[in-house]
Backbone as CSV, one residue per row, in Angstrom:
resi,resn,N_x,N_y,N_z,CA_x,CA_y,CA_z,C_x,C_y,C_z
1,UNK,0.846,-1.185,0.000,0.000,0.000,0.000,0.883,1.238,0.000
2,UNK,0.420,2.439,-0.545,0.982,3.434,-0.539,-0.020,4.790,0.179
3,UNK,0.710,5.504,-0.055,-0.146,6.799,0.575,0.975,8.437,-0.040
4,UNK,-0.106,9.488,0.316,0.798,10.314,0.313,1.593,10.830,1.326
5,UNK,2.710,10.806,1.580,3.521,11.576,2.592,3.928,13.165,2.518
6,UNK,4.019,13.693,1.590,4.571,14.937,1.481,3.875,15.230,-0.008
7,UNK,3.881,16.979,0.096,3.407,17.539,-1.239,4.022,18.818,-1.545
8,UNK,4.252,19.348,-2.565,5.357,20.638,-2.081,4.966,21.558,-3.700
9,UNK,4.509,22.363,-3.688,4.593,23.536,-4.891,5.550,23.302,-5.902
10,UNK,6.714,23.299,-5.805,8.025,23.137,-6.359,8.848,21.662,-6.528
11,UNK,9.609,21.502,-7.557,10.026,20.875,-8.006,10.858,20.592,-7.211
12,UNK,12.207,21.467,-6.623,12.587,21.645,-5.379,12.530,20.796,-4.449
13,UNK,11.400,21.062,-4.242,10.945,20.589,-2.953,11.068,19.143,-2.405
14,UNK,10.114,19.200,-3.725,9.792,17.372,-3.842,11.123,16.277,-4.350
15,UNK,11.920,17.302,-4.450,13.174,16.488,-4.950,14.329,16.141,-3.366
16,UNK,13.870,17.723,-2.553,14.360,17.757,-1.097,13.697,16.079,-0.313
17,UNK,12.732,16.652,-0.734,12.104,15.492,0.365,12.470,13.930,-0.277
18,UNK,12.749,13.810,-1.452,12.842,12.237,-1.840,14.443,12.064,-1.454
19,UNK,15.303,12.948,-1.746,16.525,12.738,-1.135,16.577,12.479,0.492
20,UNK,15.303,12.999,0.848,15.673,12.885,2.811,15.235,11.765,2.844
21,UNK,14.289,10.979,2.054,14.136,9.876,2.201,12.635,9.549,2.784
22,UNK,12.047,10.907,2.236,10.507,11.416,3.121,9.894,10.141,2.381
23,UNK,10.051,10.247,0.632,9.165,9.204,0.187,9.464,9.024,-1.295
24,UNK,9.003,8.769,-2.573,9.637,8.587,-4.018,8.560,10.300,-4.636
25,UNK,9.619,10.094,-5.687,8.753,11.379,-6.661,9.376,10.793,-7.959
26,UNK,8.064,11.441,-8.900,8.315,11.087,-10.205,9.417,12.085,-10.985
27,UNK,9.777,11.610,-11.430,11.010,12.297,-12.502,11.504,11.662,-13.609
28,UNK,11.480,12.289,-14.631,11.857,11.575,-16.219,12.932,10.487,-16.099
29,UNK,13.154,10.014,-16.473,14.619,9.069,-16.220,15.561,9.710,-16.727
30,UNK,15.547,10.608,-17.977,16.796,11.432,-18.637,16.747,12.247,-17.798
31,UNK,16.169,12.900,-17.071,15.990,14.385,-15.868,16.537,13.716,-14.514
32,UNK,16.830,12.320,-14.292,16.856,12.036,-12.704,17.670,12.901,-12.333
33,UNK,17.538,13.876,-11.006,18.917,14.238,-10.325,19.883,13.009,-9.554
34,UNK,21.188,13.772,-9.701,21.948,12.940,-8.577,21.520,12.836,-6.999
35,UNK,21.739,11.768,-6.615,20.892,11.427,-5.312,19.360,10.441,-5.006
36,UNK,19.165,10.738,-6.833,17.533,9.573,-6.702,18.194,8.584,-7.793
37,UNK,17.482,7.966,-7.352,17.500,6.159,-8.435,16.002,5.423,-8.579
38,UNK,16.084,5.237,-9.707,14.506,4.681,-10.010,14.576,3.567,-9.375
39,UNK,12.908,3.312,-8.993,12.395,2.168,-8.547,11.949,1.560,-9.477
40,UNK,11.859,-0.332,-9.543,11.759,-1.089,-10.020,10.581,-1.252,-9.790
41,UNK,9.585,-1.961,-11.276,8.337,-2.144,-11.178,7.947,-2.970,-10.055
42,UNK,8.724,-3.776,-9.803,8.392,-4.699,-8.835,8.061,-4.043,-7.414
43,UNK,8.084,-2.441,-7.287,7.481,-1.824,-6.161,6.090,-1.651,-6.414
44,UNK,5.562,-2.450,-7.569,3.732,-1.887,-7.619,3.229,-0.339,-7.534
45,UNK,3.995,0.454,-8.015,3.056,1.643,-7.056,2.372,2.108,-8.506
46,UNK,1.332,2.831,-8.580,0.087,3.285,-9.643,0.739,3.922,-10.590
47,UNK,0.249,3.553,-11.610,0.376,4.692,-12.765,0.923,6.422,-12.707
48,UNK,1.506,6.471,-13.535,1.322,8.023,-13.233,0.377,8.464,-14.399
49,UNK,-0.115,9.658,-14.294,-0.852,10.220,-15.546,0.245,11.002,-16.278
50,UNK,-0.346,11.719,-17.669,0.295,12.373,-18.748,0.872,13.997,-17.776
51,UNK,1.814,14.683,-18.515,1.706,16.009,-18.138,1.597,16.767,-19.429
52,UNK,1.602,17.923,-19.677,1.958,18.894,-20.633,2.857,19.873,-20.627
53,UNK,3.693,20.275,-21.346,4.599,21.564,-21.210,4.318,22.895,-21.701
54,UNK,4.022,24.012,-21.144,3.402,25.095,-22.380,4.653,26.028,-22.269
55,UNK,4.787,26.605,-23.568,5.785,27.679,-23.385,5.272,29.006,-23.886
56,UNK,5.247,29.785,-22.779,4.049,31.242,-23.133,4.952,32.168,-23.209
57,UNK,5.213,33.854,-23.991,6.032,34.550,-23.797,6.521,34.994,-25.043
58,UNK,6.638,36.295,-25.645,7.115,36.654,-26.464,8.498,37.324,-25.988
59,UNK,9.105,37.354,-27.217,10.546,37.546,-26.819,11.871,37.138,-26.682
60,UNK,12.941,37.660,-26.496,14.468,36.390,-26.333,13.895,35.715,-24.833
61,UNK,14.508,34.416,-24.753,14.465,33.376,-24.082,15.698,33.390,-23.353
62,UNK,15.524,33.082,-21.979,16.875,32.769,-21.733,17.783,31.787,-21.685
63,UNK,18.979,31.712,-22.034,19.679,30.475,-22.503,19.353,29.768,-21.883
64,UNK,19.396,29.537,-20.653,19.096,27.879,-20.381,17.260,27.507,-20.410
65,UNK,16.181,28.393,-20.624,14.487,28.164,-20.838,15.043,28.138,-22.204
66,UNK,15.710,28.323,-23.368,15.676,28.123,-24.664,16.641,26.693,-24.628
67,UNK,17.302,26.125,-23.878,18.202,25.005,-24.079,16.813,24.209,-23.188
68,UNK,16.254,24.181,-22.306,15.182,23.492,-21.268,14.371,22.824,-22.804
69,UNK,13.618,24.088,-23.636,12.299,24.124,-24.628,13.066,23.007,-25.566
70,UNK,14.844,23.103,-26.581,15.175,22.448,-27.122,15.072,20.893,-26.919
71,UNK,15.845,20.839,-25.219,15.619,19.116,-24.987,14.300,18.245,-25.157
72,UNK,13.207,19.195,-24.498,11.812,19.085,-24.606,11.388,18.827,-25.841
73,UNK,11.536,19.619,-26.837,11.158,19.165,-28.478,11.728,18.256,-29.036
74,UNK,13.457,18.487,-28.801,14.166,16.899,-29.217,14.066,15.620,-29.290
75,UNK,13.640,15.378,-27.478,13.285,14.334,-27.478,11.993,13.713,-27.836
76,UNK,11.683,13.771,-28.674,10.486,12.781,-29.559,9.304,13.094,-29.326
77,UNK,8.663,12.274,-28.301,7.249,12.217,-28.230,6.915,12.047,-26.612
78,UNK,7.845,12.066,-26.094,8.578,12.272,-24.902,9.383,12.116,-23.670
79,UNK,9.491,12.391,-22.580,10.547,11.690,-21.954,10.500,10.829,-21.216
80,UNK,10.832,9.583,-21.203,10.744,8.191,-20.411,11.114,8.363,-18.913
């Protein structure tokens, strides 16, 4: 069985808390930070659902939200 333990606004956050060991968070497998390691199906835990990315904003981009948007389009259809 699972449950929720923690919930956090930020990406941040939820990355703080899986490193303390509060509980797992989802993250792309090409995006893992250092410090998390995927779990094996064999932990059962539910599906995740789809997300979407929008990119709103006229104007220059800044290098790394214009290198972020590139990886995002690159990779295909999306990230595993």
């Amino acid at each position: 069985a699972w449950r929720v333990a923690c919930t956090s606004a930020s990406l941040s956050g939820l990355r703080a808390a899986a490193q303390a060991g509060l509980g797992v968070a989802p993250h792309s497998a090409r995006l893992l930070p250092p410090g998390l390691l995927p779990l094996p199906p064999s932990r059962h835990l539910p599906a995740l659902g789809e997300i979407e990315f929008v990119v709103i904003g006229p104007g220059p981009r800044h290098p790394v939200a214009a290198a972020l948007i590139e990886a995002l389009l690159s990779s295909g259809e999306g990230l595993p």
